[in-house]
PAVO-741428 format. One record per residue (C-alpha): residue in three letters; x negated, y, z negated. Coordinates in pm, whole numbers, plus 50000, padded with zeros to 5 digits. Layout:
REM PAVO-741428
ALAXYZ/...
REM end
This chain:
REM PAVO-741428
UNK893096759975776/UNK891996790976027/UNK889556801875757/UNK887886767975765/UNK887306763076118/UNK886376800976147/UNK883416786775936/UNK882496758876128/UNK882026770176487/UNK878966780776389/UNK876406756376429/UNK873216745376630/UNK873476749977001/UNK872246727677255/UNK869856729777546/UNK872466718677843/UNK869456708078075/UNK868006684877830/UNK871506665077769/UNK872886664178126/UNK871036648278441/UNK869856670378688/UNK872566671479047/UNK869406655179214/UNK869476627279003/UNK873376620078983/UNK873116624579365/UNK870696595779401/UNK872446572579137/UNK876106574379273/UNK875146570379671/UNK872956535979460/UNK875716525179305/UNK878486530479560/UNK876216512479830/UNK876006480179552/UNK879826484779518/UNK880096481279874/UNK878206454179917/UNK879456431179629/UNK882876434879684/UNK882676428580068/UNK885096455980140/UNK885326474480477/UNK885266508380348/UNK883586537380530/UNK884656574380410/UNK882986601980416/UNK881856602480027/UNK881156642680006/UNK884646648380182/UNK886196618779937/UNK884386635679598/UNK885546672879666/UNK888926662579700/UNK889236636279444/UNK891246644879105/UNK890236625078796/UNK892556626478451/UNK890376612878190/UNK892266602677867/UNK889956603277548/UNK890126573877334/UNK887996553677113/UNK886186583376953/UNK886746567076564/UNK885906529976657/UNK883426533576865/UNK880186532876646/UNK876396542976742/UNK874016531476582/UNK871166558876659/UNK873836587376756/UNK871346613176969/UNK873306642476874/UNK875896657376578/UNK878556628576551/UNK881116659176524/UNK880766673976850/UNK880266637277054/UNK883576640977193/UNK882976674077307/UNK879696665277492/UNK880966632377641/UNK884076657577803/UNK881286677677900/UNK879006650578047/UNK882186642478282/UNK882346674678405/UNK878986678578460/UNK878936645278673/UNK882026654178863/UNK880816689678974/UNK877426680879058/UNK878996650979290/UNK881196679579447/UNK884746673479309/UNK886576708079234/UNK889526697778970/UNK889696674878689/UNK891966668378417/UNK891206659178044/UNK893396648077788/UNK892076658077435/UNK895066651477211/UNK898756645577225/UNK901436659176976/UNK901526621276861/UNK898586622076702/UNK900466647076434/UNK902416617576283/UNK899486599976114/UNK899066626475922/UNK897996664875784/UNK894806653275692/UNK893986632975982/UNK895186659676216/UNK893236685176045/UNK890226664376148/UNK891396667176508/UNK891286704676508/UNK887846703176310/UNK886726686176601/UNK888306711576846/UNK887166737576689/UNK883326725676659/UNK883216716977060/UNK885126743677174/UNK881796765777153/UNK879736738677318/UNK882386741277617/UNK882846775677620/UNK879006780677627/UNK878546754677915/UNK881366766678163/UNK879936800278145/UNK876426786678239/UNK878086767178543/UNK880886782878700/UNK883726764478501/UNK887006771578462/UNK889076759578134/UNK892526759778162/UNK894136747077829/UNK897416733477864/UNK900116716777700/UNK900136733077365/UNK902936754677214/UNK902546793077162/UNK902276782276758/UNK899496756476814/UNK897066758276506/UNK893726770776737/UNK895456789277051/UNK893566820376970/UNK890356796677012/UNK891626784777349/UNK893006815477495/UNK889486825877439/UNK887906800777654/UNK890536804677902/UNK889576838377947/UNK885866841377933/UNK885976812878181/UNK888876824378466/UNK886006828878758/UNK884956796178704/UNK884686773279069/UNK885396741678935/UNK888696740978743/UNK888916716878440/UNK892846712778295/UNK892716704877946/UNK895626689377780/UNK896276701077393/UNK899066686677189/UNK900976675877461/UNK904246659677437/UNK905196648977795/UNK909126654277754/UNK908556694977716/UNK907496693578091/UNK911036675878193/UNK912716709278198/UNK912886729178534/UNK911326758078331/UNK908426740178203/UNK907656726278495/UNK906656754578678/UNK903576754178446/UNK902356723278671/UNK903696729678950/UNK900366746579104/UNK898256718678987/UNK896496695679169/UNK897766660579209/UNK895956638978984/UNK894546605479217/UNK893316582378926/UNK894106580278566/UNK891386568278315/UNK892446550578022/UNK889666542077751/UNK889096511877521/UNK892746499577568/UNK894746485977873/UNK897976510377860/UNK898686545377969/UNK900836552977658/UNK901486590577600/UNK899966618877816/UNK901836613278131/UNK902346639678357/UNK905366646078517/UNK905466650578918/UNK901686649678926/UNK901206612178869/UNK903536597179169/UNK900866583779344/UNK897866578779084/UNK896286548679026/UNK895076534878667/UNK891096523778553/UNK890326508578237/UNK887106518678066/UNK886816497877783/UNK884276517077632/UNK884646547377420/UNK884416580977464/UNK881526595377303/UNK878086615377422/UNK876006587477256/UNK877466558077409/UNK877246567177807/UNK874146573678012/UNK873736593578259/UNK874406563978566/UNK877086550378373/UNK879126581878372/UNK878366580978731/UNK879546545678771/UNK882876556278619/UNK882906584678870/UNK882286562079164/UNK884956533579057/UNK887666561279063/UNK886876568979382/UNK887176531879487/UNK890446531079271/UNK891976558679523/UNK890156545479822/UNK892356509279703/UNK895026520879680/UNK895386549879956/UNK899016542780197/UNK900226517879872/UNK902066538679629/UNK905516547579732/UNK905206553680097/UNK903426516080179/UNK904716501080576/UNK903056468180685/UNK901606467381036/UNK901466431881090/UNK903296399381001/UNK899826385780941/UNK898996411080688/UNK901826402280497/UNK900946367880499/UNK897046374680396/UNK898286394280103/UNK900836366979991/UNK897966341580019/UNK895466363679767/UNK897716377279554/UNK899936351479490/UNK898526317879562/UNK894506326179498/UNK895466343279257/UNK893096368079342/UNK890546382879037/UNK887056387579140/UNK884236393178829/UNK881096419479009/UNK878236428578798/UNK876696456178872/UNK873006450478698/UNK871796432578446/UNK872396431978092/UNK875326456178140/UNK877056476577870/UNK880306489778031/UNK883216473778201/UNK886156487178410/UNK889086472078523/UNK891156475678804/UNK893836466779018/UNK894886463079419/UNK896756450379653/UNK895426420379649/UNK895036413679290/UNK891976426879033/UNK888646436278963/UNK886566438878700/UNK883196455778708/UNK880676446678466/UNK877616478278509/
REM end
């Protein structure tokens, strides 16, 4: 199997600045957006966005890379994947953020299969150079994590790792990762350094099954993207508009998870009145004729954003 993918990496490159918005541009789209999010969900929010992006810790989990079809796919439909994880990056760093975490595969994926996993570390190995290539250009650093010292393309990924450890922004990719190897005191020292993560993305369906990550996840919240996660099917102010409903996620949810005390009788009674006897789901569209929708929830019940 080495032999093969040995083979493979070698293939046509890409010109980064052609396939990625310029910071300018994101700049201008997400401060767009957020101010329309503001507005249509009548919240009282007022943060300091630059503060809120650089500290804000996204864990995006891949999905929907086989059922999501393009019809006029702008690049090689091997390496989509690779460029959509890249894309993310790209958005996060040039909004100011400084840690992210991406899930590319879990051990599970092993039981459909040799031959379907064997297409899973084709895939690896054809974006790995794409990544590689890119976090050298822009101050990246790869950590791959998760994977056992046997893992069919470590040598690939200690590679990366290295050629990338002055990188700024830090980027925590998960590999084969079982979740119950991290319950162990030992293991758990590997993530004990790490960030906390503030907002889980889960992709094209409503569950965080598999990838969880022990003692980093107490107080994240969870958005649904239902749309898959390929180069092809996001533009460049739709990965934004991701970005900026994971901020509003945290921003929801921030004094809620674990540690939540109620000031007032009254607020009680307010949320009781939403929640339970509105029944509390507001619909926001974004623009028109949109093409993505996210989900999430709150203390007061949910929202879904159509963009």
């Amino acid at each position: 199997m080495r032999d093969t993918l040995d083979k493979q990496v070698k293939f046509v490159e890409f010109d980064y600045n052609k396939l990625f918005a310029s910071t300018s541009t994101i700049k201008n789209n997400f401060y767009k957006i957020w101010n329309k999010i503001i507005k249509k969900t009548d919240l009282d929010i007022i943060v300091n966005k630059d503060i809120e992006m650089e500290n804000l810790v996204i864990y995006d989990i891949l999905d929907g890379n086989r059922s999501t079809l393009v019809s006029k796919p702008m690049i090689n439909y091997d390496v989509e994947t690779a460029l959509y994880t890249l894309n993310f990056i790209h958005t996060l760093k040039a909004l100011g953020a400084r840690n992210c975490y991406i899930m590319i595969h879990t051990s599970y994926n092993r039981e459909r299969g040799e031959k379907e996993f064997d297409h899973i570390l084709e895939k690896v190995s054809l974006g790995a150079p794409l990544i590689k290539k890119y976090a050298i250009q822009n101050n990246v650093y790869c950590s791959c994590i998760g994977m056992e010292k046997n893992y069919e393309l470590k040598y690939l990924l200690d590679d990366i790792m290295e050629s990338t450890k002055n990188g700024d922004f830090h980027t925590y990719f998960l590999f084969d990762y079982d979740e119950t190897r991290f319950l162990t005191k030992g293991t758990q020292n590997i993530f004990k350094a790490l960030p906390d993560i503030d907002v889980h993305i889960r992709h094209t369906k409503f569950q965080p099954s598999g990838g969880w990550i022990p003692s980093k996840m107490s107080h994240s919240v969870f958005l649904y993207s239902q749309n898959g996660t390929t180069y092809s099917n996001w533009e460049s102010d739709e990965m934004v508009s991701l970005v900026a409903l994971a901020l509003l996620a945290k921003l929801l949810h921030r004094g809620e998870v674990l540690n939540k005390t109620y000031a007032t009788k009254e607020e009680i009674n307010q949320r009781y009145e939403l929640r339970e006897l509105k029944l509390f789901n507001k619909v926001i569209n974004l623009r028109e004729n949109p093409k993505k929708l996210f989900m999430m929830g709150s203390p007061i019940g949910v929202y879904q954003f159509y963009y």
